[in-house]
N, C-alpha and C positions, 0 to 999 in steps of 0.2 A: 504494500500500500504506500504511497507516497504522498510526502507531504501536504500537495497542494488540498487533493482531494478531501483529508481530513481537515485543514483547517476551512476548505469550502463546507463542508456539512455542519462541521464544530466552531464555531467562532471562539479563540484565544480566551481561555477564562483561567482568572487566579482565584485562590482560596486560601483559608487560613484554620489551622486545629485549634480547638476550643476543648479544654478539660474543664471537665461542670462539677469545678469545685465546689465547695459549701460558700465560697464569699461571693456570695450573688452580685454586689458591687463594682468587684473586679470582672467580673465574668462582664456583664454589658457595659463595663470602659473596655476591655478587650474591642466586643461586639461594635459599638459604638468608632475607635478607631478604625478597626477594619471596615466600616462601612466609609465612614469620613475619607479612608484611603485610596478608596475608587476600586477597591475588590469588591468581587463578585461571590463568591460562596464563605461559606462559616460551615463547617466539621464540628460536630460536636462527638466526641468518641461514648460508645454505649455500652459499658461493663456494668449491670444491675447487681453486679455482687460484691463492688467494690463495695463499703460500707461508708466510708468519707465523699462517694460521689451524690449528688444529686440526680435526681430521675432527667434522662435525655432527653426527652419530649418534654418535660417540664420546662427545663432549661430552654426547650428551642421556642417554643410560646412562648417566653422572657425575653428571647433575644429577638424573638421578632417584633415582640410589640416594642420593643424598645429601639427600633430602627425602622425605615420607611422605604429601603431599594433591596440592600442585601439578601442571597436565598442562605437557606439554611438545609440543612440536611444530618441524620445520624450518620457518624462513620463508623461502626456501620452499625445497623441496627440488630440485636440479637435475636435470631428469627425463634429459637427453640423456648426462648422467655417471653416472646409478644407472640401472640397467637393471629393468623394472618387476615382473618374477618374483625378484632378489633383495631390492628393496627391499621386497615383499610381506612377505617371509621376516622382513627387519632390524624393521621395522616391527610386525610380528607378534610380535616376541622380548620387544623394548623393552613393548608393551604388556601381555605375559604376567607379565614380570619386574616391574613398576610396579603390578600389579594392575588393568589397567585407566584409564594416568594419557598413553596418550598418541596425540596424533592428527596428520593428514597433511599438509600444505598443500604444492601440488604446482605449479612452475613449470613451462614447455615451454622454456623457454629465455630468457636474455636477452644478457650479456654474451658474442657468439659467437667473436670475437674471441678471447677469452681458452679457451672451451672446448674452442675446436678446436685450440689447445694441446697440451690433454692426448690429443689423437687420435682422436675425433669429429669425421664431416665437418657441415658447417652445415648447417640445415633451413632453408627459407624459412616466413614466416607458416604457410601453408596446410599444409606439410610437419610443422610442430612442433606446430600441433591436431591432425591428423589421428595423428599418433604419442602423443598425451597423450589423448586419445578410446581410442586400443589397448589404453594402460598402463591408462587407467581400468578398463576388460574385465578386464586378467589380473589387475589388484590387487584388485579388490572377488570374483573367481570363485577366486582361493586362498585371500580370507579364506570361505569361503563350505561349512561343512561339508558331506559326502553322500556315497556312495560312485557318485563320477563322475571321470574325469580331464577335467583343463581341456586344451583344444585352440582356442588363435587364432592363425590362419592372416592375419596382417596385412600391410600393405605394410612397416610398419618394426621389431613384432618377432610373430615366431613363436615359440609354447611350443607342443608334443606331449607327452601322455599325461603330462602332470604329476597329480598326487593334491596335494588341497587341504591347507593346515594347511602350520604349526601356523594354530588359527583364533586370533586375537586376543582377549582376556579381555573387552574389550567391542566395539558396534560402529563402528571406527574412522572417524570421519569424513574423508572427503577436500575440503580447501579450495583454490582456484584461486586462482593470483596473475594472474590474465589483467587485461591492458592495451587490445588494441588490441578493436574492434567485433565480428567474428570470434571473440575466445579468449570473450568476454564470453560472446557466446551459446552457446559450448559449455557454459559454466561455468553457465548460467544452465540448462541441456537436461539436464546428468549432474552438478553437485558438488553437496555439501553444505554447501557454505560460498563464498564471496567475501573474501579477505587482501584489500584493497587495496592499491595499492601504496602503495609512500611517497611524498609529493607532488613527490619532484623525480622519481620513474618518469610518476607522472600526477599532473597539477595537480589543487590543490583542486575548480576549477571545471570539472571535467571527472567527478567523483565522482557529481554526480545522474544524467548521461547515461547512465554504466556503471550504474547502478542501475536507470534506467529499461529498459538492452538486459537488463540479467538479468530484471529481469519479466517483457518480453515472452516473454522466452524461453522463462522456466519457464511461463508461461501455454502458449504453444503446444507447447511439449513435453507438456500434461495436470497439468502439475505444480501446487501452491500456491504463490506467487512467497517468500512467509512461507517453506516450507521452505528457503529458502537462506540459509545466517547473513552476517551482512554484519561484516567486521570492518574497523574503522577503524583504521590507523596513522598515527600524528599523532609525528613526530620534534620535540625541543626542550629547554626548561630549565624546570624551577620553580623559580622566581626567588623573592627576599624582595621586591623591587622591583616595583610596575606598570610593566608593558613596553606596548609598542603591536604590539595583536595583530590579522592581516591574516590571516586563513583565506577569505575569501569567492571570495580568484582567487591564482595561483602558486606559489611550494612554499616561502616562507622559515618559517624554524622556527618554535613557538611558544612564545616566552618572555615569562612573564608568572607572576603568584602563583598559588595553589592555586586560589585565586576563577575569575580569568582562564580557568585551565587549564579546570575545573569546566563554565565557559559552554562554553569554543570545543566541548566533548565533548558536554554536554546537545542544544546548538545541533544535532551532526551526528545526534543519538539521534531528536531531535524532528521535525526538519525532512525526513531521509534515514530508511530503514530500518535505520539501523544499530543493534546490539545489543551489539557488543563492541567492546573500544578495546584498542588495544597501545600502550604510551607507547616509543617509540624516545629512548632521554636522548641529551643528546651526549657528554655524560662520562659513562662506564659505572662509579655509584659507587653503594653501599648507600644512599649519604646520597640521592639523587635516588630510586629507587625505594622508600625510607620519606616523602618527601614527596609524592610519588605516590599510594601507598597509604590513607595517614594524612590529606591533607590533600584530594587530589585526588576520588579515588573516593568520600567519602561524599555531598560534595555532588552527584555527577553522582547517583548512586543517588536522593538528596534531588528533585532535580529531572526527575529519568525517571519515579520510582516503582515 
């Protein structure tokens, strides 16, 4: 797939990760910066078992009402702890109340350990696509007006005679955080989009391969491989300092100046499919997502076009 085509389907978008600490304060001067910065998406990350986090969807109706352009999105959202006919519903609310400002990115699972915790039993690989291939069915057939009730009869969830709506104000996209070959090519057959992970889920050098299983995919699925968004997470610091920056293979962060930052992003816009970046800082401060913004994003724009 080359360049042009995906930046002709995908128009250049930046974003920013948001950890939905307890200091509700910091969280919307985060939110608030990055909107003032002329980004475009907020990542809220969704771990329900963390016990110091706040609920994600809480937090994204906080940050939405508390901004008036920026979208919002879970990164990603835990499918096996949100059940896919209410998160239809949450999903649907947030994006009626926002005008239109916010879309899906949808895990199958990761940390299982910790979610079976909260009393979910574990899915294996094959078990957690085929249950996120379902939720995809119920969530896109409730946003989906007409006078029809939705009825899926699945292996891991069943809805009867549900009626659709509310529909969402616009049409919400759903993004796949899929990792292993398998979630890839689902992702690549039914979503709208590709979150990558962050490079300590999957190494850098492991980013073109998953690139290349979603084209195949969406090719044999009929599909245009171009319709799938590719979004890059790239975790680190914008330094005042040249740092020595190592993206080509392993997951260490990337700290380095706006310049630095600039390449390692163009580099993955140019050489990979990718269209959108989410900057992951390691210190979650205004000051880092205004050096992001201001310093980071024009040259990448400058050098994508």
């Amino acid at each position: 797939m080359d360049l042009d085509r995906g930046v002709q389907m995908h128009e250049l978008r930046f974003g920013v990760s948001l950890t939905p600490t307890t200091d509700v304060e910091a969280n919307r001067a985060f939110a608030v910066a990055a909107e003032d910065g002329g980004l475009d998406l907020i990542g809220i990350q969704d771990h329900p078992y963390v016990a110091g986090f706040l609920d994600t969807f809480v937090v994204a109706g906080d940050v939405l009402a508390n901004t008036s352009r920026i979208s919002v999105f879970p990164d990603v959202a835990n499918l096996p702890l949100r059940p896919p006919a209410v998160l239809a519903k949450t999903a649907a609310a947030l994006d009626i109340i926002s005008g239109g400002r916010f879309e899906l990115a949808l895990g199958a699972g990761g940390y299982w350990d910790a979610i079976t915790r909260m009393g979910v039993p574990k899915r294996t690989s094959r078990e957690a696509n085929l249950a996120l291939r379902e939720a995809v069915t119920i969530l896109r057939s409730l946003w989906t007006p007409g006078p029809r009730s939705v009825d899926v009869d699945g292996e891991y969830y069943q809805v009867s005679h549900l009626q659709p709506g509310p529909i969402p104000a616009h049409p919400i996209e759903i993004w796949s955080g899929a990792q292993g070959p398998k979630a890839l090519q689902l992702a690549g057959e039914i979503a709208d989009g590709w979150a990558a992970p962050i490079p300590s889920y999957l190494p850098y050098e492991q980013w073109p391969e998953a690139n290349r299983i979603l084209d195949e995919a969406a090719t044999a699925a009929g599909r245009d491989p171009s319709a799938v968004r590719r979004i890059a997470q790239v975790v680190g610091t914008v330094t005042d300092a040249p740092g020595q920056i190592a993206v080509a293979n392993g997951d260490a962060p990337v700290r380095g100046t706006a310049d630095q930052w600039a390449n390692v992003l163009a580099d993955l816009g140019s050489k990979q499919p990718f269209t959108t970046f989410v900057f992951w800082p390691e210190q979650q401060t205004t000051e880092q997502v205004t050096a992001f913004a201001e310093g980071v994003v024009p040259e990448v724009r400058r050098h994508l076009g």
